[in-house]
N, C-alpha and C positions, 0 to 999 in steps of 0.2 A: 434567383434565376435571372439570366438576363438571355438576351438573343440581338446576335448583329446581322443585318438583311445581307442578300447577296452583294458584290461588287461585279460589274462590269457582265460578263460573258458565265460565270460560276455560277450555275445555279444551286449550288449549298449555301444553306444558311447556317449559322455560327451559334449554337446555343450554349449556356455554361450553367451547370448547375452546379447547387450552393445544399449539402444533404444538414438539416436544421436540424436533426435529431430524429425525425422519421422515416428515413432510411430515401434512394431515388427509385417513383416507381415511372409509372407509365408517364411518354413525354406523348402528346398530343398534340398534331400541328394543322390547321387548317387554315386553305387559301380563298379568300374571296368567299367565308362563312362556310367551307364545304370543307370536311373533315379528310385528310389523304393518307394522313400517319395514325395507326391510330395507335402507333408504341415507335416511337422512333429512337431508342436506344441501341436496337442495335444487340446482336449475340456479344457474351462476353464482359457485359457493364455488372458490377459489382457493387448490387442494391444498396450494400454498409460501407460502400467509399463514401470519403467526407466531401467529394467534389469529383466533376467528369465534366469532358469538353465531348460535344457531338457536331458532327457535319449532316445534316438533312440535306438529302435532296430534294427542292421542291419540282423539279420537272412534272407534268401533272396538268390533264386536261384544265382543270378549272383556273390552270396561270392563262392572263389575257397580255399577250408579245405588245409594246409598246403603250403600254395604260398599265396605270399608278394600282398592285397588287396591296392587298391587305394579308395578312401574314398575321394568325393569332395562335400562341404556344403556351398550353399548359402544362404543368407536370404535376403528378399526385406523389402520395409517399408509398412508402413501401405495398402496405398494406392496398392501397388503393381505396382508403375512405374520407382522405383530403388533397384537397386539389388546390393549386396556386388562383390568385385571382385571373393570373394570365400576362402575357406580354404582347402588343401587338406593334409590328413594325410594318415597312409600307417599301414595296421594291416596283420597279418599272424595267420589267429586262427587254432584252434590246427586241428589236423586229417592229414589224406592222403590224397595227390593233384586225383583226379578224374582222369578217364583214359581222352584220347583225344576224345572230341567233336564230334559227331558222323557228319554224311555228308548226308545233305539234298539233294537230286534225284528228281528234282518235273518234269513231263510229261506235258506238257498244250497244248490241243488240241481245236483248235476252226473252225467251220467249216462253212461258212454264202454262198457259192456259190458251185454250183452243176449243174450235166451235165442236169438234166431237172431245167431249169430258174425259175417253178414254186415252186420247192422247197428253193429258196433262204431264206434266212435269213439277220435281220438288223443288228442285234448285238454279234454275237456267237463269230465271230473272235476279234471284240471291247471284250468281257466279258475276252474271252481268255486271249487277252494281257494284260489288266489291271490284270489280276490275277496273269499272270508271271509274271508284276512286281509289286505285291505284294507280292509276294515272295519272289521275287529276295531280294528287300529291308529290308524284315523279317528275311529271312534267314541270312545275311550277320552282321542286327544287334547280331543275337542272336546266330550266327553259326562261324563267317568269313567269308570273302570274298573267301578263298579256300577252304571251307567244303559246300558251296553253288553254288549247278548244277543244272541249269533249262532252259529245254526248250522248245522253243514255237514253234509249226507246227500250222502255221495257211494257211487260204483262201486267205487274203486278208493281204500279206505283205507291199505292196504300201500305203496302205489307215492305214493300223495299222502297222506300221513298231515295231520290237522284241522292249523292252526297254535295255539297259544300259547295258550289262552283261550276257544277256539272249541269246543264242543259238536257232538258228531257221531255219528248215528246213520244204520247204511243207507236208501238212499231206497227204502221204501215207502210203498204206500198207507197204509196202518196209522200208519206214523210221522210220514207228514206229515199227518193229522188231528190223529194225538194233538202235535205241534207248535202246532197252530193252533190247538189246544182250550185248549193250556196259556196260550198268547199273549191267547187271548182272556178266560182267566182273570184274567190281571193288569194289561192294557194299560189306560192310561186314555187318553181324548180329545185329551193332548194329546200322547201318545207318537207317535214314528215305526214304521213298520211297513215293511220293504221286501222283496221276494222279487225273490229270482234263479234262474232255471230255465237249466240249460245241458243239449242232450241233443235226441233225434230229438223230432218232433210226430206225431201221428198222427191221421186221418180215422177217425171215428167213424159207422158210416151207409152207407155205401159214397161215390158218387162227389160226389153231392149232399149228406154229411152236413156233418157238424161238425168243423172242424178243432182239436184240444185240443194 
């Protein structure tokens, strides 16, 4: 297999494969370690051809306009139980590098125990932390690990302990101000901001008030 980067304004890239006797399977192409193709053959390619030319398009959020792309292409065989060691070329297509990465903010709140017992909950502090660290992990892919802040106010830190990364203080009032004091401290305009509440609601007023 070999693969030639784009030229100029095209953003296809040029791959060619070489079929070694275990037939062409899946071509696999990812930009800047992030996966975009994950079969880029294409309708039509004929697994037992001894050789095929493909054009990828790499068009594709994770291309960064004016800074030096990393471009890595693997192909397995037929079957799909061997894979190439990989090919990796380097393109800088035309434009201005984008400004910096904006900073993910995520709130996650889960709430499963409360001062009357009958209101407890099984899974809101479980929902919780699986969700911060679904984030956690999302964010970091698609953000960095330092444009990714999340944190977990749960119930039930013993039984759901925060994941990997995640910041975690019990859910009070107190803590989720001073959360949102500090967020609003640093965030700028073009950061993301998300909050996740898992846990009862409650009418405030009586029957006619305010449901929070």
């Amino acid at each position: 297999m070999s693969a030639q980067a784009p030229a100029g304004a095209d953003p296809n890239l040029k791959v060619n494969l070489t079929n070694r006797g275990g037939g062409l399977g899946r071509v696999v192409v990812a930009v800047n370690g992030v996966e975009v193709h994950g079969d880029a053959r294409g309708e039509g390619l004929d697994a037992n051809a001894r050789s095929a030319s493909l054009k990828v398009d790499l068009t594709s959020p994770q291309l960064v306009p004016g800074q030096d792309n990393t471009i890595e292409v693997k192909v397995y065989n037929k079957d799909g139980s061997i894979s190439s060691r990989g090919v990796v070329v380097h393109w800088t297509p035309a434009g201005r590098a984008a400004p910096e990465k904006p900073h993910l903010f995520a709130v996650v709140m889960g709430v499963s125990k409360y001062d009357n017992p009958q209101l407890n909950l099984n899974f809101s502090a479980k929902d919780a932390r699986d969700m911060a660290g679904a984030l956690q992990l999302g964010g970091q892919r698609l953000l960095g690990a330092d444009h990714t802040h999340v944190t977990l106010l749960s119930s039930s830190p013993q039984e759901w302990p925060a994941p990997a990364g995640v910041a975690y203080l019990s859910p009070t009032r107190a803590h989720l101000e001073q959360v949102f004091d500090d967020i609003g401290k640093t965030a700028h305009h073009e950061d993301i901001l998300l909050v996740y509440c898992a846990g009862h609601g409650l009418t405030v007023g009586g029957v006619e008030g305010q449901y929070c």
